[in-house]
DRENDO-1510 file (C-alpha; in Angstrom, 1 decimal, always signed):
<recs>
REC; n; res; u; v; w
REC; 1; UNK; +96.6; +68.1; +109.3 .
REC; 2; UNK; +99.7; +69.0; +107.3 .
REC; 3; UNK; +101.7; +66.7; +109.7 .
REC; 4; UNK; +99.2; +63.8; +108.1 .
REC; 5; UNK; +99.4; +64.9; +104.5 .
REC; 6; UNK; +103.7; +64.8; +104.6 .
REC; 7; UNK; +103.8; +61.6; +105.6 .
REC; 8; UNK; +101.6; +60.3; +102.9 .
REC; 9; UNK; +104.2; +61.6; +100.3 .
REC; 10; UNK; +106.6; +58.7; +99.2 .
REC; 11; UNK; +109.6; +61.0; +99.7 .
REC; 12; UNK; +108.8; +60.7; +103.7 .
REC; 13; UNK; +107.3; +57.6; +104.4 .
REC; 14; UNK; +110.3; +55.6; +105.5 .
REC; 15; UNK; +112.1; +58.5; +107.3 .
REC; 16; UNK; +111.9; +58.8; +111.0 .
REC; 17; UNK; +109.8; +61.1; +113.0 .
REC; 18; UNK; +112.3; +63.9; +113.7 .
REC; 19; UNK; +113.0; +64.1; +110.4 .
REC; 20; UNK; +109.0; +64.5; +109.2 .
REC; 21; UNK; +108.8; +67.1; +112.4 .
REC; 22; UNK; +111.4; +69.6; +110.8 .
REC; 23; UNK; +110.0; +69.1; +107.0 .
REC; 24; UNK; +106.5; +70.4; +109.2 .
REC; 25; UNK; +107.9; +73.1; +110.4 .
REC; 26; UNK; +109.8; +74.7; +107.5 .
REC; 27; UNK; +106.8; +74.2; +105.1 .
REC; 28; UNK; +105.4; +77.1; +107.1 .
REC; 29; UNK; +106.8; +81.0; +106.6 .
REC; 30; UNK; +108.7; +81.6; +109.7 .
REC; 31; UNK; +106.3; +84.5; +110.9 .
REC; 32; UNK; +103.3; +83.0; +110.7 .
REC; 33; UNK; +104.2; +80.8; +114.1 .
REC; 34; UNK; +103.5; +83.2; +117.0 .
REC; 35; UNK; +106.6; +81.8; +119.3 .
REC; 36; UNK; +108.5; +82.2; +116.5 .
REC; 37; UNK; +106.9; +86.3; +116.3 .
REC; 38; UNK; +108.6; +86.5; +119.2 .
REC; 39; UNK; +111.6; +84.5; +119.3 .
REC; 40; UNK; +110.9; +82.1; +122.4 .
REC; 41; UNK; +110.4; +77.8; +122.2 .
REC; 42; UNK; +106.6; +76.2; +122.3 .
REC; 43; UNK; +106.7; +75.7; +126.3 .
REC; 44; UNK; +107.9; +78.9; +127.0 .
REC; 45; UNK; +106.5; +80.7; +130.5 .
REC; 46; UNK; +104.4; +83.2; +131.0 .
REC; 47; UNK; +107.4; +85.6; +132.5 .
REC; 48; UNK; +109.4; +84.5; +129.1 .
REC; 49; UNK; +107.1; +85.3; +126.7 .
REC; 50; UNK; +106.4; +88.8; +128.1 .
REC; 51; UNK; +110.1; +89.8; +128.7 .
REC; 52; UNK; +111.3; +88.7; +124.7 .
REC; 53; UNK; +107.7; +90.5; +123.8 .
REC; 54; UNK; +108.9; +93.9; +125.8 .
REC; 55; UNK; +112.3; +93.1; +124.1 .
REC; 56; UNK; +110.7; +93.1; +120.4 .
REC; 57; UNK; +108.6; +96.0; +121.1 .
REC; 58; UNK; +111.4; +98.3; +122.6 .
REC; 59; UNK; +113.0; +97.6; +119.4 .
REC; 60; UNK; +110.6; +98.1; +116.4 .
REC; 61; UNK; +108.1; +100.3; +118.4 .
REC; 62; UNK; +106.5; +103.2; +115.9 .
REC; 63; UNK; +108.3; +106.3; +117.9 .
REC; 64; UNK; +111.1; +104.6; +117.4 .
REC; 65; UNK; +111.6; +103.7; +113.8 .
REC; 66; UNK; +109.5; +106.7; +112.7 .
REC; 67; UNK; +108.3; +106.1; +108.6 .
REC; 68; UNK; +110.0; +102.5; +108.5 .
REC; 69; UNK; +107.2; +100.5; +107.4 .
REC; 70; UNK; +108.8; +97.4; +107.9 .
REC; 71; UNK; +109.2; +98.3; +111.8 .
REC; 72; UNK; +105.6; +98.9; +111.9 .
REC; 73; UNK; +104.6; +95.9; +110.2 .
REC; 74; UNK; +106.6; +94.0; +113.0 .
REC; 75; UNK; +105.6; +96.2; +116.0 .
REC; 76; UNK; +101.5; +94.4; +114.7 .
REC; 77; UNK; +103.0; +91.2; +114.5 .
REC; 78; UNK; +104.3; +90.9; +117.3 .
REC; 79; UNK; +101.9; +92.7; +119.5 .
REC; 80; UNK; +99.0; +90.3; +117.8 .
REC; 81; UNK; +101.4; +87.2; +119.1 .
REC; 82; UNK; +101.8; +88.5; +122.5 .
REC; 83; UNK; +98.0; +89.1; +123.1 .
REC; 84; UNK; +97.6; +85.5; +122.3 .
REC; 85; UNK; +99.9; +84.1; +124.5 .
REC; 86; UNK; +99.9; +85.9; +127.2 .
REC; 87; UNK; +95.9; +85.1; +127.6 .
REC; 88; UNK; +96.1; +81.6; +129.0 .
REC; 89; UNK; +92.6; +80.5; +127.1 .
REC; 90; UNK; +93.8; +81.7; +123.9 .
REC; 91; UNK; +97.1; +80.2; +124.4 .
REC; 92; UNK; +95.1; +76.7; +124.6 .
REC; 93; UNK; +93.3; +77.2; +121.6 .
REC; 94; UNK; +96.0; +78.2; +119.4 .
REC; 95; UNK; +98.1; +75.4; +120.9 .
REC; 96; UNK; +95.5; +73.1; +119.8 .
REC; 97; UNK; +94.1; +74.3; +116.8 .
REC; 98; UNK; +96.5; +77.4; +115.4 .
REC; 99; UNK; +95.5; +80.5; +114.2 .
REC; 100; UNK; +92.8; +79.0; +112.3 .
REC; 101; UNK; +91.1; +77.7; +116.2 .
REC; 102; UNK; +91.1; +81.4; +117.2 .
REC; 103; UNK; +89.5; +83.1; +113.7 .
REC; 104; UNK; +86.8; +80.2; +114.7 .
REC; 105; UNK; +86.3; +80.5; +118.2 .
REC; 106; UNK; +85.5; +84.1; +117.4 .
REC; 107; UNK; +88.4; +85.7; +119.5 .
REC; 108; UNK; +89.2; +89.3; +118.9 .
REC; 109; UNK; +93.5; +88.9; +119.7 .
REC; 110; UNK; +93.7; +92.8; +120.3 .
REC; 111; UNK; +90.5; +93.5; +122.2 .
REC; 112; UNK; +89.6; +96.1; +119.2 .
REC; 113; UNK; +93.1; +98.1; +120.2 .
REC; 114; UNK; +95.9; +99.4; +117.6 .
REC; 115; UNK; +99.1; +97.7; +118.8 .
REC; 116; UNK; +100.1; +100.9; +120.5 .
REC; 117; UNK; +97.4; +100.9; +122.6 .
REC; 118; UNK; +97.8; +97.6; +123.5 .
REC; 119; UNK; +101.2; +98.0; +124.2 .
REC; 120; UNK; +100.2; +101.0; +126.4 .
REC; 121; UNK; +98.1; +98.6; +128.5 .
REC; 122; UNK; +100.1; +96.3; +129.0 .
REC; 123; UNK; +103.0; +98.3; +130.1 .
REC; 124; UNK; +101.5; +101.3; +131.3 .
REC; 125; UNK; +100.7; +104.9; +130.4 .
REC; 126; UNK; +101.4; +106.2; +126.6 .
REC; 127; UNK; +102.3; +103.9; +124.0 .
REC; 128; UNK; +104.8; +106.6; +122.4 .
REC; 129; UNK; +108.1; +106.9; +123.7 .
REC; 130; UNK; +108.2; +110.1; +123.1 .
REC; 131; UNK; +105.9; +110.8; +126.4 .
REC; 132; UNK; +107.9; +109.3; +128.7 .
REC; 133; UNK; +108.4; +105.9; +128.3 .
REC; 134; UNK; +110.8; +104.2; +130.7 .
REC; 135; UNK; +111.7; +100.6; +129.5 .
REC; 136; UNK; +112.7; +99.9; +133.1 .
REC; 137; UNK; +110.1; +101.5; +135.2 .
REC; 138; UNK; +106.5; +101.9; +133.1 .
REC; 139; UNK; +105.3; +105.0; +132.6 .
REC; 140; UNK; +106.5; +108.4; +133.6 .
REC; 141; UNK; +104.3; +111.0; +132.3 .
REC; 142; UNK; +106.7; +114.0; +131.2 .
REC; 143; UNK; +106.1; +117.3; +132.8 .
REC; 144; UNK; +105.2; +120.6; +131.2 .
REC; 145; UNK; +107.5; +123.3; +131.1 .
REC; 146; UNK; +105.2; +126.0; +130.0 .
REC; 147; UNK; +101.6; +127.2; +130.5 .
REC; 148; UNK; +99.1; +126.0; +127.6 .
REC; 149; UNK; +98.6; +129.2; +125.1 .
REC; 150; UNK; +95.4; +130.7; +124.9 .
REC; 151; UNK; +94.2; +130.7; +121.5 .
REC; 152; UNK; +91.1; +133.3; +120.4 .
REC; 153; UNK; +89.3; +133.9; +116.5 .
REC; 154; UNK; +88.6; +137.6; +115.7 .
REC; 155; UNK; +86.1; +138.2; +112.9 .
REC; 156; UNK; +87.4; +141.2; +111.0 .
REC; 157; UNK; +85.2; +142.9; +107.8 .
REC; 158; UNK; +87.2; +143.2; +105.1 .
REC; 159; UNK; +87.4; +147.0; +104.9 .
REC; 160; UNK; +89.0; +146.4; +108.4 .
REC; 161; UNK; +91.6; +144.3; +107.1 .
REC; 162; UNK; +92.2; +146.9; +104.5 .
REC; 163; UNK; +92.1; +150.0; +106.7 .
REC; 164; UNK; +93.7; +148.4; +110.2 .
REC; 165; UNK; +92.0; +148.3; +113.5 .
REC; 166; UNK; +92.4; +147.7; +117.1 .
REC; 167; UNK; +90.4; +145.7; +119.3 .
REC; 168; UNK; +90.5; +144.1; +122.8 .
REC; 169; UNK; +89.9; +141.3; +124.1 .
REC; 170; UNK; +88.7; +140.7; +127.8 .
REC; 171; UNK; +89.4; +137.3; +129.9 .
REC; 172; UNK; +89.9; +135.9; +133.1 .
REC; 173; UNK; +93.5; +135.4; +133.5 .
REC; 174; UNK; +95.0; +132.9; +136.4 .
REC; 175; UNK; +98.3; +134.5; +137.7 .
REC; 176; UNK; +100.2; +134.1; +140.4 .
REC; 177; UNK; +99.1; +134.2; +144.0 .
REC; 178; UNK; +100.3; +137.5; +145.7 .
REC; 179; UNK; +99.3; +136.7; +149.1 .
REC; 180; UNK; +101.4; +133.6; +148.9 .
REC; 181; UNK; +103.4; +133.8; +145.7 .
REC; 182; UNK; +103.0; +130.9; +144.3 .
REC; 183; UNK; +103.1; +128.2; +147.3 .
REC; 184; UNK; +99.8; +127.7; +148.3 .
REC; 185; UNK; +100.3; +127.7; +151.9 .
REC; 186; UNK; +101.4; +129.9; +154.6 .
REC; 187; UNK; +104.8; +128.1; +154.2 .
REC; 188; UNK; +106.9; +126.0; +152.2 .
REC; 189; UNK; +107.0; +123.7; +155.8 .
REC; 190; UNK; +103.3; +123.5; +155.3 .
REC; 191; UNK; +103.5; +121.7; +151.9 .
REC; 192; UNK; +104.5; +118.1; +151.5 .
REC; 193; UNK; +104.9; +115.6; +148.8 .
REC; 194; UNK; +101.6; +113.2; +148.1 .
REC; 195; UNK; +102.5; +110.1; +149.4 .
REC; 196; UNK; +100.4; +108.4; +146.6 .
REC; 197; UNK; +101.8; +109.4; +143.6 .
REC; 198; UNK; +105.1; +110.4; +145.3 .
REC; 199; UNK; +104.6; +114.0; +143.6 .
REC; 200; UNK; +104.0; +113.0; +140.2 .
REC; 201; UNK; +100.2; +113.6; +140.1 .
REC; 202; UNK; +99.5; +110.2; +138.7 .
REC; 203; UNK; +98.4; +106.8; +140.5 .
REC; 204; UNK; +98.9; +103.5; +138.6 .
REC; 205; UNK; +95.3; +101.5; +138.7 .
REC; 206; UNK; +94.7; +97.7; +137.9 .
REC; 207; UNK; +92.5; +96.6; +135.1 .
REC; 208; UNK; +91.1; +92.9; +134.4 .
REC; 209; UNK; +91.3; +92.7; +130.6 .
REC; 210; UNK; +90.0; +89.1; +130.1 .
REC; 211; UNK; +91.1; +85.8; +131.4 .
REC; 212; UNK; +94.1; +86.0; +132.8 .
REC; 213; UNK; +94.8; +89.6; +131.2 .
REC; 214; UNK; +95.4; +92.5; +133.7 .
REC; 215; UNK; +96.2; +96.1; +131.9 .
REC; 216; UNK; +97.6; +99.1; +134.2 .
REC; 217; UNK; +96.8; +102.9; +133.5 .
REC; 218; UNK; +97.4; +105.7; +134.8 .
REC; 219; UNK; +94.5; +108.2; +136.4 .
REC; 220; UNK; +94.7; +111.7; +137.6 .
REC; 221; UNK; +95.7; +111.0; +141.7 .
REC; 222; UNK; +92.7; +110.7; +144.2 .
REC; 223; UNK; +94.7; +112.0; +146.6 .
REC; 224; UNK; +96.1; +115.1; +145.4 .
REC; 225; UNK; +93.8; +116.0; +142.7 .
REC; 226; UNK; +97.5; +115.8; +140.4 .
REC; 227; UNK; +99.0; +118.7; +142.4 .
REC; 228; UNK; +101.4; +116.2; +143.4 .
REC; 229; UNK; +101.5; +117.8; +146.8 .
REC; 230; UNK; +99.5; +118.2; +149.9 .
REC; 231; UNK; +98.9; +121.5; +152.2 .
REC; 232; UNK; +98.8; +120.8; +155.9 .
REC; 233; UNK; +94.7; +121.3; +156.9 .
REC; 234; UNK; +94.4; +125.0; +157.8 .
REC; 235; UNK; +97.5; +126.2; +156.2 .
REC; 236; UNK; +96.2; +126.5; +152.7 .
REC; 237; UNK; +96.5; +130.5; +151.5 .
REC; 238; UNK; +93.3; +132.5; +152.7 .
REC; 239; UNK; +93.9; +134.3; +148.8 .
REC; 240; UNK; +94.3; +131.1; +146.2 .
REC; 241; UNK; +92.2; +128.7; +148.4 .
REC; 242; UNK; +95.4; +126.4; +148.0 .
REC; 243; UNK; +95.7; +127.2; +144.2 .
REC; 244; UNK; +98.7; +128.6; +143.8 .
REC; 245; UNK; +97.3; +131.1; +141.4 .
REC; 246; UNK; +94.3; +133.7; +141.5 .
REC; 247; UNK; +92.1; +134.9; +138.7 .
REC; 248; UNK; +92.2; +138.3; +137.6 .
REC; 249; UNK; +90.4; +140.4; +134.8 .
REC; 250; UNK; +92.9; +141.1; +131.8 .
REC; 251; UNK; +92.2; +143.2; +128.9 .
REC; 252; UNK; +94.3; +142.8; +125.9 .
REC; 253; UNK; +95.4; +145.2; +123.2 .
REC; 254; UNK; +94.9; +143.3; +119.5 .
REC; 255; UNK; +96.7; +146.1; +116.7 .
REC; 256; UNK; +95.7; +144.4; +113.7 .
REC; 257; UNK; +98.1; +146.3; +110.8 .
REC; 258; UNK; +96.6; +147.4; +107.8 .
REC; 259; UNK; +96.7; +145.3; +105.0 .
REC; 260; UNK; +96.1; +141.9; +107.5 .
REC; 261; UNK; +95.5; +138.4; +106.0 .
REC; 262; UNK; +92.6; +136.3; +106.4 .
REC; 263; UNK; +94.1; +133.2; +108.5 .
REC; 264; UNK; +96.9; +135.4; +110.0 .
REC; 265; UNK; +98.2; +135.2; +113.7 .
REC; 266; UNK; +98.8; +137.8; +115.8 .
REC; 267; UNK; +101.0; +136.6; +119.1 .
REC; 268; UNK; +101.3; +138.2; +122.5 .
REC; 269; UNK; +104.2; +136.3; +124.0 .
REC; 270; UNK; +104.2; +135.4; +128.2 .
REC; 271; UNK; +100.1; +136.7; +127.8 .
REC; 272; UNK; +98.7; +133.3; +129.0 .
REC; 273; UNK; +97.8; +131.7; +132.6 .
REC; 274; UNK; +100.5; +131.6; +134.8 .
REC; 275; UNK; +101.7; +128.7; +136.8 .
REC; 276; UNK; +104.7; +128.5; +139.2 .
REC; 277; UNK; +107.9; +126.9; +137.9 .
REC; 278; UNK; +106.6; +127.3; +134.1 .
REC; 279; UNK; +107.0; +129.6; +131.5 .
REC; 280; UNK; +104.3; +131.5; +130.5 .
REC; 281; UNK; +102.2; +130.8; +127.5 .
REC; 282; UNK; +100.9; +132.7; +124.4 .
REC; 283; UNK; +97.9; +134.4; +123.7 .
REC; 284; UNK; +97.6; +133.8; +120.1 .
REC; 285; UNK; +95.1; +135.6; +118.1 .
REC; 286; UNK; +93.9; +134.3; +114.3 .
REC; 287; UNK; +92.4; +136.6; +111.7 .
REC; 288; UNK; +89.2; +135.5; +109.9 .
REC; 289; UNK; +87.5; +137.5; +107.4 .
REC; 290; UNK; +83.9; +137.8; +107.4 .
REC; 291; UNK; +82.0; +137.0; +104.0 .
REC; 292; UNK; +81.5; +140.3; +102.3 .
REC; 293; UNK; +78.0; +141.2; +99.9 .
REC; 294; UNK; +79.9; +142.3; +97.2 .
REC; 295; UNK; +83.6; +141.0; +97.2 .
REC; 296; UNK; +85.4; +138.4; +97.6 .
REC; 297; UNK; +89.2; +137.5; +98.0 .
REC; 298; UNK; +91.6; +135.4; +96.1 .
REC; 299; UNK; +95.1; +136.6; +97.7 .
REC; 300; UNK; +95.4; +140.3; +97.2 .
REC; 301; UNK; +92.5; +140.4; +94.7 .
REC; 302; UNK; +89.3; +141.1; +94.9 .
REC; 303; UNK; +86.3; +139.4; +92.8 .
REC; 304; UNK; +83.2; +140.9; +92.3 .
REC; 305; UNK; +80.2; +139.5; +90.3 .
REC; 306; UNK; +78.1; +142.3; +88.2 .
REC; 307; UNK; +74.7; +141.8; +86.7 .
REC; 308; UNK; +74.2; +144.7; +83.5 .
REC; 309; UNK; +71.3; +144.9; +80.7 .
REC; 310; UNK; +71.2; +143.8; +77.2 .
REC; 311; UNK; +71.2; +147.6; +76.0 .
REC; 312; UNK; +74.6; +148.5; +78.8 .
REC; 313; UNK; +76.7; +145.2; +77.1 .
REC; 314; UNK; +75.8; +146.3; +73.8 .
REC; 315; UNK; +76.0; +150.2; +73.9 .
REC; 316; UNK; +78.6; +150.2; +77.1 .
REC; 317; UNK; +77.7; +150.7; +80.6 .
REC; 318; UNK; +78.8; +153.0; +84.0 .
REC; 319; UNK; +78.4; +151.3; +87.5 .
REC; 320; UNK; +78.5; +152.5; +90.9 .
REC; 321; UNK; +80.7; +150.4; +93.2 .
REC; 322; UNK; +81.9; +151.2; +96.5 .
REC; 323; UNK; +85.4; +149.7; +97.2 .
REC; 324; UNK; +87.1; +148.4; +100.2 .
REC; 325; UNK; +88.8; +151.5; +101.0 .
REC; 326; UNK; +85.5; +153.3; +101.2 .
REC; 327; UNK; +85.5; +155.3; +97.7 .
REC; 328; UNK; +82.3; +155.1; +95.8 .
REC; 329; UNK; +84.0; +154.5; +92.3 .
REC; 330; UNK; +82.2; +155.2; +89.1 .
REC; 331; UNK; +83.3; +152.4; +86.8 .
REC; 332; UNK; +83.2; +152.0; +82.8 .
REC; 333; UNK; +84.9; +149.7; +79.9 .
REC; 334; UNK; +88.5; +151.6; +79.2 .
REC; 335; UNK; +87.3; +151.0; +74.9 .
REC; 336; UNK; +84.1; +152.6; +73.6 .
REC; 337; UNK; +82.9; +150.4; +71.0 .
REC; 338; UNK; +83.5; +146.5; +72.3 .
REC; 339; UNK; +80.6; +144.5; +73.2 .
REC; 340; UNK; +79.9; +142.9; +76.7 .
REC; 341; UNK; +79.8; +139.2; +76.3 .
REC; 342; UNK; +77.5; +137.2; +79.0 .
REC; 343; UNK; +80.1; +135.9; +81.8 .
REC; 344; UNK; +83.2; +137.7; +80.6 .
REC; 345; UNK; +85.7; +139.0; +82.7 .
REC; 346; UNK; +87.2; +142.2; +82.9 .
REC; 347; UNK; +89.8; +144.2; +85.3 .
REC; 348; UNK; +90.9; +147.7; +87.5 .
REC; 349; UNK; +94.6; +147.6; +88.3 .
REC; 350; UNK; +95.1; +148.5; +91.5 .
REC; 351; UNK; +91.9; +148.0; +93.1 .
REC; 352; UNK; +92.1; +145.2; +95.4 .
REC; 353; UNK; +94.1; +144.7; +98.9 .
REC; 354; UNK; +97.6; +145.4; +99.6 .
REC; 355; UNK; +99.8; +142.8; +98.7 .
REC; 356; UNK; +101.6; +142.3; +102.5 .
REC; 357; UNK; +100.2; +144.3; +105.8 .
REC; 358; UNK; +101.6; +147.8; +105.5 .
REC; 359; UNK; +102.3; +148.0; +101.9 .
REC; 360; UNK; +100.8; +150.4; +99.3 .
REC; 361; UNK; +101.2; +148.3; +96.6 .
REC; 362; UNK; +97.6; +146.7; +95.9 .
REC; 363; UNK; +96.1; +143.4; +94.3 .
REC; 364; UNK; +93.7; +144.1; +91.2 .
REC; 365; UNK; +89.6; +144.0; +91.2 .
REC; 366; UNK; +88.3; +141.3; +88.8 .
REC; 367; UNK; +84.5; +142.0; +87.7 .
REC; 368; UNK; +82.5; +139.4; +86.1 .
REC; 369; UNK; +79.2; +140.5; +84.0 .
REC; 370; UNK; +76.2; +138.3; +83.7 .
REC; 371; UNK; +74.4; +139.5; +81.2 .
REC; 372; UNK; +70.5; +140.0; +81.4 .
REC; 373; UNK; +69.0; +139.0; +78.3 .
REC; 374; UNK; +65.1; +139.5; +78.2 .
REC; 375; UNK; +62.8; +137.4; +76.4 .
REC; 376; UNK; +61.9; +138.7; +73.5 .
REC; 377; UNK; +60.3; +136.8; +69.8 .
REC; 378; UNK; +60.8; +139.3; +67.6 .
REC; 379; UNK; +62.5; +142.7; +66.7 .
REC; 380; UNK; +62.5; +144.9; +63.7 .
REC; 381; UNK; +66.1; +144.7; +62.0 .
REC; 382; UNK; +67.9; +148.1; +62.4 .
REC; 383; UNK; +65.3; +149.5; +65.6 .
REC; 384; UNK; +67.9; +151.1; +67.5 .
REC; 385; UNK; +65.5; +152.7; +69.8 .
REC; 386; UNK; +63.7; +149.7; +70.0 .
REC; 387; UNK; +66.8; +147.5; +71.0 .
REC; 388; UNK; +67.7; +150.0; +74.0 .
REC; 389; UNK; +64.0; +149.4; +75.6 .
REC; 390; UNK; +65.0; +146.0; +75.6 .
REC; 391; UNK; +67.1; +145.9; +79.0 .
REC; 392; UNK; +66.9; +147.6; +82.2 .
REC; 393; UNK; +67.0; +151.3; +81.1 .
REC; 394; UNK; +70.9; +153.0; +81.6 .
REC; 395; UNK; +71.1; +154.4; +84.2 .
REC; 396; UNK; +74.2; +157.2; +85.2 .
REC; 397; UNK; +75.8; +157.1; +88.0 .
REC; 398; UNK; +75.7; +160.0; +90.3 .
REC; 399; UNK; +78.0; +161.1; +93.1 .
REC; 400; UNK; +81.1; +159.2; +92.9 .
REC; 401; UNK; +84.8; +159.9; +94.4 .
REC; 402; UNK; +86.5; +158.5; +91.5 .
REC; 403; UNK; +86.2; +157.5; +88.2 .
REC; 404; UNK; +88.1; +154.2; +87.3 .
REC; 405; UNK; +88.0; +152.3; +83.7 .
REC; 406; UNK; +88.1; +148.5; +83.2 .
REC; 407; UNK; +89.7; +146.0; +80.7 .
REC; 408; UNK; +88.6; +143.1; +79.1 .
REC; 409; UNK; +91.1; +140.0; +80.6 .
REC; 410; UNK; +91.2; +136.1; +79.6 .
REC; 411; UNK; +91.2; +135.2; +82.8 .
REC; 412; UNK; +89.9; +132.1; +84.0 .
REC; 413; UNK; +86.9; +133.1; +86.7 .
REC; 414; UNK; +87.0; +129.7; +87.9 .
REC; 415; UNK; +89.8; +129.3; +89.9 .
REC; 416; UNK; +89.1; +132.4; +92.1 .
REC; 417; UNK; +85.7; +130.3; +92.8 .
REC; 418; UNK; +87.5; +127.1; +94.1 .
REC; 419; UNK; +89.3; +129.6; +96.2 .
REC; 420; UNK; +86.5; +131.3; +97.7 .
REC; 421; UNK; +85.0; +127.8; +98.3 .
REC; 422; UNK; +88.4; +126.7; +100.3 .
REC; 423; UNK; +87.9; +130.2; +102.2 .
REC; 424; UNK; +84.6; +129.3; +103.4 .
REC; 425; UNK; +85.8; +126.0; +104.6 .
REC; 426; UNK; +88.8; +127.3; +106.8 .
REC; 427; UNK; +86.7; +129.9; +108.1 .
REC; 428; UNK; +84.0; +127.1; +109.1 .
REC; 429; UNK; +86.8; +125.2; +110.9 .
REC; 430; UNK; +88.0; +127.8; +112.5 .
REC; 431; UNK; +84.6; +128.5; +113.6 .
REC; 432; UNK; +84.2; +125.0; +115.1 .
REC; 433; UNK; +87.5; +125.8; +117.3 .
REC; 434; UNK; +86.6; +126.0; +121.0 .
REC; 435; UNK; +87.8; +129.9; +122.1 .
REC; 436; UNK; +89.2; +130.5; +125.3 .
REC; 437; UNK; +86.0; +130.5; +128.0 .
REC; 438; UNK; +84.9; +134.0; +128.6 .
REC; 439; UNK; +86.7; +135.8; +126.0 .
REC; 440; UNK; +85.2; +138.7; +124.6 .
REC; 441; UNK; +86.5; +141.1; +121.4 .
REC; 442; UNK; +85.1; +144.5; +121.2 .
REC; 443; UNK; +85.6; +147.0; +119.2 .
REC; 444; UNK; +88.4; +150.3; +120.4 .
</recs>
């Protein structure tokens, strides 16, 4: 179609062919020409095209060129190119018709893949380099070199976190086999390598992804069940069953310090499953908080909400509160004299949780007072009396430890309820995490 339209111009219509056939191809963006994506001539074979595509993609593959946007935009291109020609139907349609033949004819150039994926397919195993790509030999999946850590959620109560307190926690832990220590067998002669995945645990499998499209993957191997090894039949360790590695009940002392953080982590290094030939793992154990009736924590302080009558705001109050570290305080305004406005805020130094585990310097306590106005129509101007009946009656507080006094602050409430809302969330993910199977935390 553009071909036709050139030479209907004046400027071309006495020039020869050649001539119109480079004014075609330069009035297209170089890009947008899939042989040109990848750098080979119209014609090109099949073994062409996917050795200057593997060239390409070595070059501007993501792992590679890690934040370079320009990379990445190349790494698609190219990878949407390659999926085109290397499929021998859509290879005849774009031929024929272009890019616009394919949008058309309904074909989906990447199979719904990202390019890494696709380029995983293709090629074998993980797109990333950083897994073990080999540009010369496909995949090689990269081997461990320490056991996985086990990671476990202990709910803690917040005069817990204030005080300190130990629990344990009880699993099955896989160690090394005594009986055999660590082979599996009766011998090291009675183990040999798998001759299917020549020790590496993995077998390459054949995939038909379209017309003339085959992927390889990589699978777990049949043969081996990934050990990577075999055990002569009969000579597999009475103990492990062949396992290498036994399980054995394990109780764990958890010290939490006083003073601990909601979202803290407490680690027991070389605490994890043990395998032969790896370094042990981590048992890593993470501090949540459990919601509390009366307070609530933003960093080292502690919120509390407190609901007083119309005669208590007016003529001054006393509440009972018992704090995190197990005092019953009795609690009044520091000024005689000031009035309790609905909603307003006021503060005990001192009063909340230590500012770092072991410390004795403390966070403050933040109360807020709603106000309980009652409905009323009228009152006689200057009834006193009358005025105190309105509210809940004062009440005095009784037995208490200590007596504490509280200041009016300008403080603005809402940002320790945004906290407490971001609280809640972590707590909920950390809810959702899967703990270690058969893990149990009890109390010392």
């Amino acid at each position: 179609m553009y071909a036709t339209q050139c030479l209907r111009t004046s400027r071309f219509q006495n020039k020869p062919h050649k001539v119109q056939q480079r004014q075609f191809h330069a009035s297209l963006p170089m890009l947008s020409d899939y042989y040109a994506r990848l750098g080979v001539e119209r014609g090109a074979s099949a073994d062409e095209i996917k050795k200057a595509y593997r060239k390409l993609a070595m070059k501007y593959h993501p792992d590679r060129n890690k934040g370079d946007k320009a990379a990445e935009e190349k790494f698609k291109e190219i990878s949407q190119a390659y999926s085109v020609l290397s499929d021998e139907k859509q290879k005849q349609t774009y031929d024929q018709f272009g890019e616009e033949g394919l949008n058309g004819a309904g074909f989906d150039p990447m199979h719904g893949m990202s390019p890494e994926d696709f380029f995983s397919q293709m090629f074998g195993g993980g797109g990333g380099f950083g897994g073990g790509f080999n540009p010369f030999g496909g995949q090689q999946q990269r081997k461990p070199t320490r056991t996985p850590d086990i990671e476990h959620t202990i709910n803690l109560t917040l005069e817990e976190l204030f005080k300190g307190t130990e629990k344990t926690l009880e699993f099955a832990r896989r160690v090394i086999c005594s009986e055999c220590s660590g082979v599996g067998a009766k011998s090291k002669d009675s183990v040999t390598k798998c001759t299917t995945c020549k020790g590496c645990g993995q077998e390459t499998v054949l995939r038909q992804m379209g017309p003339g499209m085959v992927a390889r993957s990589q699978v777990t191997c049949r043969s081996c069940s990934g050990k990577g090894e075999t055990i002569r039949a009969g000579d597999a360790c009475k103990k492990c069953n062949g396992n290498k590695t036994v399980k054995v009940p394990e109780r764990l002392k958890i010290v939490v310090p006083a003073g601990a953080k909601d979202g803290m982590t407490l680690q027991f290094k070389g605490q994890a499953h043990q395998e032969p030939g790896l370094t042990t793992g981590d048992v890593v154990i993470g501090v949540s908080a459990k919601q509390h009736p009366t307070f609530k924590v933003h960093d080292a302080d502690l919120v509390a909400t407190q609901k007083i009558s119309l005669a208590d705001a007016l003529f001054g109050f006393e509440l009972s509160m018992k704090l995190v570290d197990g005092k019953v305080a009795k609690i009044k305004p520091a000024a005689t004299g000031n009035i309790v406005a609905d909603e307003s805020v006021y503060v005990v130094k001192g009063e909340g949780m230590p500012l770092s585990p072991g410390s004795a310097r403390r966070g403050d306590l933040y109360i807020k007072f709603n106000v309980i106005t009652p409905k009323i129509q009228f009152l006689k101007q200057g009834d006193v009396k009358s005025l105190e009946k309105l509210g809940e009656p004062r009440k005095a507080v009784g037995n208490f430890d200590t007596e504490l006094t509280c200041t009016e602050t300008n403080i603005n409430f809402s940002r320790f309820e945004n906290s407490s809302r971001s609280q809640q969330g972590r707590r909920a993910g950390r809810g959702q995490q899967q703990e270690q199977e058969g893990a149990q935390c009890a109390q010392m």
